[in-house]
C-alpha positions in Angstrom: 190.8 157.7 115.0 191.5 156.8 111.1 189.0 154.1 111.5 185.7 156.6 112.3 183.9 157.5 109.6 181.0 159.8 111.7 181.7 160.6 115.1 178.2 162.9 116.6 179.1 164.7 119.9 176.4 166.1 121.9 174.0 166.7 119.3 171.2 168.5 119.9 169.1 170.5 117.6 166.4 172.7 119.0 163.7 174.7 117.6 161.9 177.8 118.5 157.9 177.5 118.7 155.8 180.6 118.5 151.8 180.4 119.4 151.6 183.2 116.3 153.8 184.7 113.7 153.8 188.3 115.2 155.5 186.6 118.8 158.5 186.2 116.7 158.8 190.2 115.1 157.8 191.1 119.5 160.6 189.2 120.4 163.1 190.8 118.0 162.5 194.1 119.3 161.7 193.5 122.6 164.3 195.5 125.3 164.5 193.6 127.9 165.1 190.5 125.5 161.4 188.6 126.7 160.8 185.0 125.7 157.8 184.6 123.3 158.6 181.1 122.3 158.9 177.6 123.5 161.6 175.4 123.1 161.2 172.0 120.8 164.2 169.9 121.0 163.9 167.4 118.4 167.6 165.9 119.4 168.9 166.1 122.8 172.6 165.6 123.6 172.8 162.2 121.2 176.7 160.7 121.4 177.7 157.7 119.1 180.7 156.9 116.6 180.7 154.9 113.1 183.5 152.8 112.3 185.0 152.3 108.5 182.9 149.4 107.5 180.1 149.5 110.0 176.8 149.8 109.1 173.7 151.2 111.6 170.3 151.2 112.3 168.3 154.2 113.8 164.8 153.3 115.2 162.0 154.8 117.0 158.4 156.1 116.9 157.1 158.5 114.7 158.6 161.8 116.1 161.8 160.2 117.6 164.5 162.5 116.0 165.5 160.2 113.0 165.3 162.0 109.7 166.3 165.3 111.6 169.5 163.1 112.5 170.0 162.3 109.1 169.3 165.6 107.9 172.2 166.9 109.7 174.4 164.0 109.0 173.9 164.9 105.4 173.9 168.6 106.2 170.6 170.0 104.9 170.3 170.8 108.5 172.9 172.9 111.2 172.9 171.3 115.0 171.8 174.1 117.1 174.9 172.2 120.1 177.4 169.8 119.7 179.3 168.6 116.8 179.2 166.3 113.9 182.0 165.1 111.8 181.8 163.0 108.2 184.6 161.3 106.6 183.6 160.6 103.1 181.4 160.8 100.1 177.3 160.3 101.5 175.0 159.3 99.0 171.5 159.3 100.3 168.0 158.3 100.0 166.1 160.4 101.9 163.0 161.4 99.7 163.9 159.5 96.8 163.6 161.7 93.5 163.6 164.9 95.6 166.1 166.4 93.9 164.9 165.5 90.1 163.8 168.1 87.6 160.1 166.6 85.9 160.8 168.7 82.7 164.4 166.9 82.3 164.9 163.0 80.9 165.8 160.1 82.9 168.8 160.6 81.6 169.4 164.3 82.4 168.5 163.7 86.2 171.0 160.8 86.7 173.9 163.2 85.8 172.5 165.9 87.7 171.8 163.7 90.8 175.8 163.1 90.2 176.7 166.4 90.0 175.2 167.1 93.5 176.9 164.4 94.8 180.3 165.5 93.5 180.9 163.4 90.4 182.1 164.4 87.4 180.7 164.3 84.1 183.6 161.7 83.4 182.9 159.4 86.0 178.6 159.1 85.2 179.9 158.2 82.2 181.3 155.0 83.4 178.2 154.5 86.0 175.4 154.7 83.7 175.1 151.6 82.1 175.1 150.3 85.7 172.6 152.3 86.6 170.0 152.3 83.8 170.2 148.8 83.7 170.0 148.5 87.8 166.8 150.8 87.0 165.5 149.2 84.3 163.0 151.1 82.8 163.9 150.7 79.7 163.4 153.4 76.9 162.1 155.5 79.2 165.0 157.1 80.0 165.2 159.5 77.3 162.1 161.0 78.3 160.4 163.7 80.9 160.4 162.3 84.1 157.1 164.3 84.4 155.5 161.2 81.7 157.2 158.4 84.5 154.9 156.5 86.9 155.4 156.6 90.5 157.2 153.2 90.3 159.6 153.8 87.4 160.4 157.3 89.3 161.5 156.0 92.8 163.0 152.8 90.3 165.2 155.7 88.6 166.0 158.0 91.9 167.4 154.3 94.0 169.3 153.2 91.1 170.9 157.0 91.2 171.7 157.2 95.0 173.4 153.5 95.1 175.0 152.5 92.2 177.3 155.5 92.8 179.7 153.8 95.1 179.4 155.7 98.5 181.5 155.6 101.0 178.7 156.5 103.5 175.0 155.2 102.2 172.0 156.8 104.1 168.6 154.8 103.7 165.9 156.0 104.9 162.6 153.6 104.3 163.6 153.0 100.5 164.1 149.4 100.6 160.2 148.7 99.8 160.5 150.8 96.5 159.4 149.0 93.2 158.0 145.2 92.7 159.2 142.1 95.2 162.4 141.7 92.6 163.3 145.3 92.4 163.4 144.6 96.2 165.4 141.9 96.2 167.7 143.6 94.0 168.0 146.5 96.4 168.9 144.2 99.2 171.5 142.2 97.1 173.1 145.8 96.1 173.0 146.2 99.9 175.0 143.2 100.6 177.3 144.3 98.2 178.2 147.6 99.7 178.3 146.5 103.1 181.3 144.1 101.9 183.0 146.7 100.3 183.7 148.0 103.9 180.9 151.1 102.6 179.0 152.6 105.7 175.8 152.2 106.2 172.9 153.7 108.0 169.3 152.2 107.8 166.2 153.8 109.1 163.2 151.6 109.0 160.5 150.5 110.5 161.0 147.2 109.4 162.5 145.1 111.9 163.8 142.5 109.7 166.3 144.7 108.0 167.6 146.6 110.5 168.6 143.3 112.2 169.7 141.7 108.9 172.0 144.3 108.2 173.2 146.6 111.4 175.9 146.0 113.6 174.6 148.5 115.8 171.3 150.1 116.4 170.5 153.7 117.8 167.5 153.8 119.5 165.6 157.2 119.6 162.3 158.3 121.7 161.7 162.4 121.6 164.7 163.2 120.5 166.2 161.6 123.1 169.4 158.2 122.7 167.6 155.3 124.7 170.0 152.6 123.9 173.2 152.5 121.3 174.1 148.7 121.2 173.5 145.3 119.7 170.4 144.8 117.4 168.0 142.5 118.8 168.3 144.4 122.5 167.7 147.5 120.6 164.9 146.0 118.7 163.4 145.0 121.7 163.3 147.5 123.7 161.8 149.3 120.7 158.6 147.2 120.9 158.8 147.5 124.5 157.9 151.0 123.8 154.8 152.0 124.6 153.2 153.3 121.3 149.7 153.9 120.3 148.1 154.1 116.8 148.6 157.8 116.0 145.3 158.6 114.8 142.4 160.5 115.6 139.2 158.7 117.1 136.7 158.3 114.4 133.2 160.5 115.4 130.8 157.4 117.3 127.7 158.1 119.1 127.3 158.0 122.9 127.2 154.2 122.7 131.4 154.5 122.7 132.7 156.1 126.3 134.4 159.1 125.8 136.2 158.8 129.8 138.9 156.4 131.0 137.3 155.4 134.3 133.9 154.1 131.8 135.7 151.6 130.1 137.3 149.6 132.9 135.2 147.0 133.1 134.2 145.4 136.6 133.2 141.6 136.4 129.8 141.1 137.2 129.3 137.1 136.3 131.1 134.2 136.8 130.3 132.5 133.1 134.0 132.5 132.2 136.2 131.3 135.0 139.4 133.2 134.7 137.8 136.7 133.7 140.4 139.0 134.9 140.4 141.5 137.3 139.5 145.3 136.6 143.2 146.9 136.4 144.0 143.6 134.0 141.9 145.4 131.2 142.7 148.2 128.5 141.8 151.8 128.3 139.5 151.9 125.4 138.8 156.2 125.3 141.6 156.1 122.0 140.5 153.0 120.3 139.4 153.5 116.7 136.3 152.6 115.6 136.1 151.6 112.4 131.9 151.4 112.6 129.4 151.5 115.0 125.8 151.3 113.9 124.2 151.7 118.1 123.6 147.9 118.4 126.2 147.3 120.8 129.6 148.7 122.3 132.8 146.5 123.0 133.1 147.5 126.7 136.2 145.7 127.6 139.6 144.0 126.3 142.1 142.6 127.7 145.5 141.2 126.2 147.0 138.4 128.3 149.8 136.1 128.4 149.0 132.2 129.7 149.3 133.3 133.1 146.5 135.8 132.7 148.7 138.8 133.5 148.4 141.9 131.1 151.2 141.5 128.3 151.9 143.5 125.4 155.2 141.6 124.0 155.1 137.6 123.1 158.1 135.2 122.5 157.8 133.7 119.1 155.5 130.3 119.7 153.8 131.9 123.0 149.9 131.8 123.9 148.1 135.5 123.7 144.8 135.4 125.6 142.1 138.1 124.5 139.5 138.3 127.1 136.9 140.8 125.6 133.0 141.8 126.0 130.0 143.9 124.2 126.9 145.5 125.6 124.1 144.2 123.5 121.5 147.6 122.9 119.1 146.2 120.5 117.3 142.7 120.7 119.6 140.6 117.8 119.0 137.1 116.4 122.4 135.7 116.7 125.9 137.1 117.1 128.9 136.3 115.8 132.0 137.7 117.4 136.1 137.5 116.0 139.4 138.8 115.8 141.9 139.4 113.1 145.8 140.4 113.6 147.1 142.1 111.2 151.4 142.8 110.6 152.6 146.5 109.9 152.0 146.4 106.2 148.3 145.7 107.4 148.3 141.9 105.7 145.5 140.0 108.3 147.8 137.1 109.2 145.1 135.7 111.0 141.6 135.9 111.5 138.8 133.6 113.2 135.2 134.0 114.7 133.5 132.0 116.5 131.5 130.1 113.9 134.8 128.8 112.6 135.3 127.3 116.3 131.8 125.3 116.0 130.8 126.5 119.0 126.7 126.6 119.4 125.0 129.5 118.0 124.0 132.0 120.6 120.3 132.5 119.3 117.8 135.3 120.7 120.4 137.7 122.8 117.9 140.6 124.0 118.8 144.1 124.7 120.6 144.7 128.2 122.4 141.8 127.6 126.4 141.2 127.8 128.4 139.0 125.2 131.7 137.5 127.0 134.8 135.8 124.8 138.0 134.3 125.4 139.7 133.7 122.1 143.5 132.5 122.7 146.2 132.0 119.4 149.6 130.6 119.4 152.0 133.3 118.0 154.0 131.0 115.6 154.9 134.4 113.8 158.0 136.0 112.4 159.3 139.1 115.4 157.5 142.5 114.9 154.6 144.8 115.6 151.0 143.6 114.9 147.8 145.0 115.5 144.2 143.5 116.0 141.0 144.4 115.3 137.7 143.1 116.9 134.4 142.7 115.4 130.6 141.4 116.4 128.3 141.0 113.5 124.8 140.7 114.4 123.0 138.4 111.8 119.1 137.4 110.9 118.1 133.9 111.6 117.6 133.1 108.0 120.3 134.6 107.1 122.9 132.7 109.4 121.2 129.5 108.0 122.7 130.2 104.8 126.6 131.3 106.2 127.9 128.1 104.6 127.1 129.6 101.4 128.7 133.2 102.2 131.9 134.9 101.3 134.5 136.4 103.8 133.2 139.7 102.0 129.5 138.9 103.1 130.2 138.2 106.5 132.2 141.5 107.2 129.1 143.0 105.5 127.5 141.9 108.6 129.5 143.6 111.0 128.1 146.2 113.6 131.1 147.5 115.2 134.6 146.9 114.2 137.4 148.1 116.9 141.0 148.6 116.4 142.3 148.7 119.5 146.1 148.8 119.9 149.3 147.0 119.0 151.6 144.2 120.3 154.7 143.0 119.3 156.3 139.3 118.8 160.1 139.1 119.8 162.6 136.5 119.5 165.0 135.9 122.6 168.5 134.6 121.2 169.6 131.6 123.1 172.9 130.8 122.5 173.1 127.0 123.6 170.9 126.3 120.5 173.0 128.1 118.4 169.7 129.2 116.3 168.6 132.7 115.7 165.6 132.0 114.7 163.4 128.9 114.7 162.2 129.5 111.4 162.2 132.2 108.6 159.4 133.9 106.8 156.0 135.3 108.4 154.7 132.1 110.4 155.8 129.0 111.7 153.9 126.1 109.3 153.2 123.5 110.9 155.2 120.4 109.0 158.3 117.8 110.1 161.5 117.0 108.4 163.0 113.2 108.3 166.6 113.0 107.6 168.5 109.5 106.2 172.0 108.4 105.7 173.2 105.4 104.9 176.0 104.0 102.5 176.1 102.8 99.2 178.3 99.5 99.0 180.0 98.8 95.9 178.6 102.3 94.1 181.0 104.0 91.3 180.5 107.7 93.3 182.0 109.2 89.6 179.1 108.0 88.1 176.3 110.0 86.8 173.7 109.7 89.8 170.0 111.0 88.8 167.4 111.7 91.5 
């Protein structure tokens, strides 16, 4: 039992909703004891154990449970059921900075920070050249934090939390603080903890680093354990999840549906020969749209694998099939009709319409009409979430015969209605006879080959100085 470090026994924390603040004083008083409020569990009944050494990822949806978990792990919050035990010092990084006064120095903060976590005036002594020069924000230190930028604050408030020597380190999303070599300094420190046998629990949305560094992953939905296991199941069934964009629909006129059953699209052509059938095609009453001038409404999508089945999740290297259409209003010269995919820090990965296919310019489309497209792209991608968008601009004759000498920028200036419809995810399925976890690293797969030589070199001095 020496060896667990955090040990959470059905955990549940529950909160009390009232429609009003006078429900709560009624309630108080009330005799017979009546029930004025509704109950919000935002963990419910949660088991798992942490071993000296381990470190963990906790995943899930906006709204899962996660930073309530580690808000009681750290104890700003009290479970309402169940227990939690800690063995050892917790530094975390939960709002980075939080906890720093903007009239005190750099400086000032940093002991502070260390005096909450437990340390003595002693022992900052001996961690603050490691830490000022982890921040490295120079001279800065000796002044208000009020006068720092955002980046030298959350630069200052990282190198405070982890250069302390935890024996439990919470992160929660702070691994994308600073500049791309801040970042990789972050990770390194990472690396370096998680050898030192120093605990580890990651929350992120970020795929790639909860599989880099977890043993184990949690996996929470409404407060609620779905899986406790090995990384890339837990990963997966995370993307298996079915999560929409959480926004709110952007005000359209009545040329966008507002009902389910209006946006189901029933094939009424035979132009493309594998159009899918009706329940094959996606609810479109949530989809955000971006603009919408009343030329014309996308009236259906579809997101299929090679098989033409409705898919949400791709292996690495598989074929995604969009099958989509618009409803043509006005009388246009020419449209042009695309989609770009963007990954979940909104970078377009890629993006093609179809004058970049050569295909023949649809000239003279006339109001009533319907626009068809099946657009298809390999997914040679790293794993993760991606989004798409999809967009038909509707372009003047004269204008279209000067698109050669246009910008990306010009084009999208063109654009009548822009849709972002929903996500998908990309996943990798480990097979162990190839011994590979991945068939490549980075954010796509380029395209490329590799020749490989050996041979021996007769009568060669192999001390000798060899220059290539």
């Amino acid at each position: 039992m020496h060896d667990i470090v955090i040990n959470v026994e059905n955990l549940s924390k529950c909160y009390r909703l009232y429609d009003n603040p006078a429900d709560r004083l009624k309630e108080s008083i009330h005799p017979f004891r009546k029930k004025y409020h509704k109950d919000f569990y935002a963990l419910n009944n949660i088991n798992f154990e942490v071993k000296r050494g381990e470190s963990i990822g906790i995943i899930g949806k906006n709204g899962s449970g996660k930073s309530t978990l580690l808000k009681i792990l750290t104890g700003v919050l009290t479970p309402t059921t169940g227990a939690v035990t800690v063995d050892g010092k917790v530094s975390a990084l939960l709002e980075l900075g939080a906890g720093f006064n903007p009239e005190m120095t750099g400086i000032e903060n940093v002991y502070f920070s260390g005096t909450i976590m437990g340390f003595s005036k002693q022992e900052m002594d001996a961690k603050l050249d490691t830490i000022l020069s982890f921040a490295d924000i120079g001279d800065f230190v000796h002044q208000p934090v009020k006068t720092y930028s955002s980046g030298m604050f959350v630069r200052l408030a990282f190198a405070s939390a982890i250069s302390v020597d935890p024996d439990i380190l919470i992160v929660d999303e702070a691994l994308s603080v600073g500049d791309i070599f801040f970042q990789q300094k972050c990770h390194a420190r990472m690396e370096a903890l998680a050898e030192r046998d120093t605990v580890i629990i990651l929350v992120s949305h970020d795929m790639r680093s909860i599989e880099k560094y977890s043993d184990r992953v949690l996996l929470l939905d409404h407060g609620k354990s779905l899986f406790w296991g090995q990384p890339n199941e837990a990963v997966q069934r995370y993307y298996h999840l079915d999560f929409a964009p959480d926004k709110k629909k952007v005000a359209t006129n009545s040329a966008v549906p507002e009902k389910s059953d209006a946006v189901l699209f029933q094939p009424q052509t035979d132009d493309i020969k594998d159009w899918p059938e009706r329940d094959v095609f996606l609810n479109l009453s949530k989809a955000v749209v971006l603009d919408d001038r009343g030329i014309l409404k996308c009236s259906a999508i579809a997101v299929c694998d090679h098989n033409g089945r409705s898919c949400n999740s791709f292996e690495i290297g598989a074929t995604v099939i969009f099958y989509y259409e618009f409803d043509i209003f006005q009388d246009v010269d020419l449209p042009i009709a695309g989609i770009e995919i963007h990954n979940s820090h909104n970078i377009v990965i890629h993006a093609k319409y179809s004058m970049q296919y050569n295909l023949n310019a649809l000239m003279g489309m006339k109001k009533g009409d319907k626009l068809r497209l099946r657009q298809t792209f390999v997914m040679s991608v790293e794993p993760g979430a991606y989004t798409f968008t999809i967009g038909l601009a509707t372009m003047r004759r004269e204008v279209y015969e000067h698109i050669s000498d246009m910008t990306h920028s010009q084009i999208l200036d063109n654009l009548d209605s822009v849709y972002r419809i929903r996500d998908f995810c990309v996943i990798h399925i480990h097979e162990k006879s190839t011994g590979l976890k991945l068939p490549f690293y980075g954010v796509a797969d380029l395209k490329g080959e590799c020749v490989m030589s050996a041979f021996h070199l007769k009568n060669c001095d192999l001390n000798a100085d060899v220059r290539t």
